[in-house]
C-alpha positions in Angstrom: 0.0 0.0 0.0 1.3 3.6 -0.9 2.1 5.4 2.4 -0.2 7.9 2.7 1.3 12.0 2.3 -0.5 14.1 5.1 -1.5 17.5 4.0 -0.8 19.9 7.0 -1.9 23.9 6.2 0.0 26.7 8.7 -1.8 29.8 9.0 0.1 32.9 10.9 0.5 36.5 10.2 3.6 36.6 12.1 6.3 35.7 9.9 8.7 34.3 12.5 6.4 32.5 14.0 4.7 30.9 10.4 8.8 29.9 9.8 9.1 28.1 13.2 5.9 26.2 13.1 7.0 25.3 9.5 10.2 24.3 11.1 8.7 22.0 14.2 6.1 20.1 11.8 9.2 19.4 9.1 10.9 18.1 12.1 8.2 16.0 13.7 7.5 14.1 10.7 11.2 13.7 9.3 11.7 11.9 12.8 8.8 9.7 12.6 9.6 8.5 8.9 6.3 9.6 8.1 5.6 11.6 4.7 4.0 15.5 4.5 3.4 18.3 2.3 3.2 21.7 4.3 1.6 24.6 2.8 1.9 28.1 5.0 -0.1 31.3 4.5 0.8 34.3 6.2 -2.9 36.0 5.7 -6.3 34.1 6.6 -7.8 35.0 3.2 -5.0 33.2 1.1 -5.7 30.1 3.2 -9.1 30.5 2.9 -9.0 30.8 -0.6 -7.0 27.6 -0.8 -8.3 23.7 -1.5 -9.4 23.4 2.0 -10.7 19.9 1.8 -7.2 18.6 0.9 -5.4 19.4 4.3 -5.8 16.7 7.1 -4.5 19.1 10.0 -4.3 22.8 10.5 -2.4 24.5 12.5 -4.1 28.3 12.9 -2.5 31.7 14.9 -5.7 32.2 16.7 -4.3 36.3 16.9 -4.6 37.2 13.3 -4.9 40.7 12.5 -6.9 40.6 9.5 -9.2 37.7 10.5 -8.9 36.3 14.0 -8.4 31.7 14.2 -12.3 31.6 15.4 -13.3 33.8 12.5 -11.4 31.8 10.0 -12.6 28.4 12.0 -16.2 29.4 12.0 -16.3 29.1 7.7 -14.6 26.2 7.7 -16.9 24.8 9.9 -19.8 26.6 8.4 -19.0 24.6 4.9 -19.0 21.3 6.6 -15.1 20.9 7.1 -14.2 19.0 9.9 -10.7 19.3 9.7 -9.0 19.2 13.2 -7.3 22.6 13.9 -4.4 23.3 16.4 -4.8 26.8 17.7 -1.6 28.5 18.4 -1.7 31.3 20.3 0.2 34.0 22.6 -2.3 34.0 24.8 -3.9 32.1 27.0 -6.7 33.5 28.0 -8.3 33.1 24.4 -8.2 29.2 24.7 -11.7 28.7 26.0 -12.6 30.3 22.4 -11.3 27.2 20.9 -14.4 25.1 22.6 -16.5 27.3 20.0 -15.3 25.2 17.0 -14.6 22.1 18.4 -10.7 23.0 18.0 -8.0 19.6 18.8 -5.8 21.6 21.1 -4.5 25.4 21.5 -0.5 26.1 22.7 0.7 28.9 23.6 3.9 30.1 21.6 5.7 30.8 24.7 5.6 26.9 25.2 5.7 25.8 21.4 9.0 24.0 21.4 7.8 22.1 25.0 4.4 21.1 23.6 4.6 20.3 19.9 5.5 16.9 19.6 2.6 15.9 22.0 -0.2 17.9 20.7 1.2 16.3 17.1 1.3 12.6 18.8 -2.1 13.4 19.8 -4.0 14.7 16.8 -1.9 12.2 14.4 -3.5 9.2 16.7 -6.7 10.3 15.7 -5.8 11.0 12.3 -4.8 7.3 11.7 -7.8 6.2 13.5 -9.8 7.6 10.7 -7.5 6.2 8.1 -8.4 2.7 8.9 -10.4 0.8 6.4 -12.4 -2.7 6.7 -13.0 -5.2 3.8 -16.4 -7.0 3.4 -17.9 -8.6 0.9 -21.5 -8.0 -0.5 -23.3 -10.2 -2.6 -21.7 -8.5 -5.9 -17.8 -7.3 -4.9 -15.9 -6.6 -2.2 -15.6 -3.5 -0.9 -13.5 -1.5 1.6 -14.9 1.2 3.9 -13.3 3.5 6.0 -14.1 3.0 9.3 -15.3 6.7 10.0 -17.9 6.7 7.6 -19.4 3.2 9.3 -22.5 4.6 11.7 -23.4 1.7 13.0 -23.5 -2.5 12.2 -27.1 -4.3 12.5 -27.5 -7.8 12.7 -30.9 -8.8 10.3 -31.2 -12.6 10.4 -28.5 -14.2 8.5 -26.9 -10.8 7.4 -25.1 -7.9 8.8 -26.2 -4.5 7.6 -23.4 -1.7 7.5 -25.0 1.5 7.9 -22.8 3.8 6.7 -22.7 8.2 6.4 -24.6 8.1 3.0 -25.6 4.3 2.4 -26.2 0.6 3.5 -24.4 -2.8 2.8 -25.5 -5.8 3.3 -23.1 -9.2 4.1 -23.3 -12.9 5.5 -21.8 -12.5 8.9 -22.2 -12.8 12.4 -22.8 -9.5 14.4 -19.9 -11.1 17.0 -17.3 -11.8 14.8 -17.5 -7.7 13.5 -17.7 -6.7 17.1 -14.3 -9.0 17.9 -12.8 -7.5 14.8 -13.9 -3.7 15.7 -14.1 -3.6 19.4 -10.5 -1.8 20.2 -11.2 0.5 17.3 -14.5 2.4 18.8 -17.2 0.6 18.3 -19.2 -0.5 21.4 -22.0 -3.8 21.1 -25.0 -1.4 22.7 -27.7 -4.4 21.8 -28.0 -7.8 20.5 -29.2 -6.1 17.4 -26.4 -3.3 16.8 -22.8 -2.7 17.0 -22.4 1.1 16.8 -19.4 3.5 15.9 -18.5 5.5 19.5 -17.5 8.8 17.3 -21.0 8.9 15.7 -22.7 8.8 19.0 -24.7 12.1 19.8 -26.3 11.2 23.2 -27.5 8.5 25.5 -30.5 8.8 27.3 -32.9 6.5 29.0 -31.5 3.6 27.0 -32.1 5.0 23.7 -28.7 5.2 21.8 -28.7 9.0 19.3 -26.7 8.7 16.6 -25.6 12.2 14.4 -27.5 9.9 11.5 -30.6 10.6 13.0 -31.1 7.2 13.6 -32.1 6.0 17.2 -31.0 2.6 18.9 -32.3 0.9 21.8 -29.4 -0.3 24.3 -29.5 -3.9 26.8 -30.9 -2.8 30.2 -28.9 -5.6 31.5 -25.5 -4.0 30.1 -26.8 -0.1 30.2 -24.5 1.5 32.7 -21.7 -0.4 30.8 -22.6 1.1 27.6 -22.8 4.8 29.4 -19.3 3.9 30.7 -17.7 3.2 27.8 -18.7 6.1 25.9 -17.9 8.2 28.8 -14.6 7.2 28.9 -13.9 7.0 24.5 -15.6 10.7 24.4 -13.1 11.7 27.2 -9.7 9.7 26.0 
């Protein structure tokens, strides 16, 4: 398989700063082997003009002049990019901001050469978390998903049904061999019936399961403080 090249976009007015976050992320992935294309913009129109679905990370001065990091984090998110973004900052007291767009983590400049290489370790975790793929096999081909875009597994008598962000697949299988296979990759058996991906959970509440598909699953009373349980602690990892 071709190693994937991540995308990673920079975003600072400040010059120095732009250079030394350019610097740091060469580093991080020349030391880890790992393969990236770094594009840096030193206004928050030129990035914003730029083909913002390609990047995989972002890493955004949340003090611009022209355009502040929530400003320029609010479009993105207002045309359905989900891209995580590391604020970097000079000060700390605009990190609650951050919460606003649902940003991966905000550093402080001051700190940048202590706190890199974990945010990075962090955010690169998830990042290959969404790269995984699975391989089944419908009646006509086989296929492979990503495991992000899986909502949730049903079992429907002999078959499995893979509900996924836009359609459904249907496969021979057992609903406890998937769970086996996708168990320590966040998906949680909530029901006899239904094997669900943890990151498309919206809420829990009163045994009923919401899912951000709009679709709504009924969880085991016997296992139901479990099931809150685990997706306590996988929204809070």
């Amino acid at each position: 398989m071709r190693e994937k090249v991540w995308q990673i976009a920079v975003c600072d007015d400040e010059t120095v700063f732009l250079e030394k976050i350019r610097r740091l992320a060469i580093q991080y992935y020349t030391e880890r082997n790992m393969q990236a294309e770094i594009q840096c913009y030193d206004n928050a129109d030129a990035f914003l003009q730029s083909d913002l679905e390609s990047y995989d990370l972002i890493l955004l001065d949340m003090n611009m002049q022209e355009k502040d990091g929530i400003e320029v984090a609010k479009e993105l998110r207002s045309q359905k990019i989900e891209t995580p973004i590391i604020y970097i900052s000079a000060y700390i007291e605009m990190a609650p901001y951050g919460y606003v767009v649902n940003a991966f983590r905000y550093l402080l400049k001051s700190d940048l050469e202590q706190t890199f290489c974990f945010a990075m370790d962090d955010v690169m975790k998830e990042l290959k978390h969404h790269q995984e793929t699975i391989k089944i096999r419908t009646e006509h081909m086989q296929i492979e998903l990503p495991l992000s875009d899986i909502v949730f597994v049903e079992s429907y008598k002999r078959y499995l049904l893979i509900h996924t962000k836009k359609e459904e697949h249907k496969q021979y299988g057992k609903i406890s061999d998937m769970e086996e296979m996708l168990c320590q990759k966040g998906f949680l058996r909530i029901h006899k019936s239904y094997l669900v991906n943890l990151d498309h959970v919206a809420k829990i509440k009163n045994r009923i399961l919401f899912l951000d598909s709009g679709n709504e699953l009924p969880c085991s009373k016997e296992r139901y403080s479990e099931i809150v349980h685990q997706y306590v602690m996988w929204k809070g990892r």
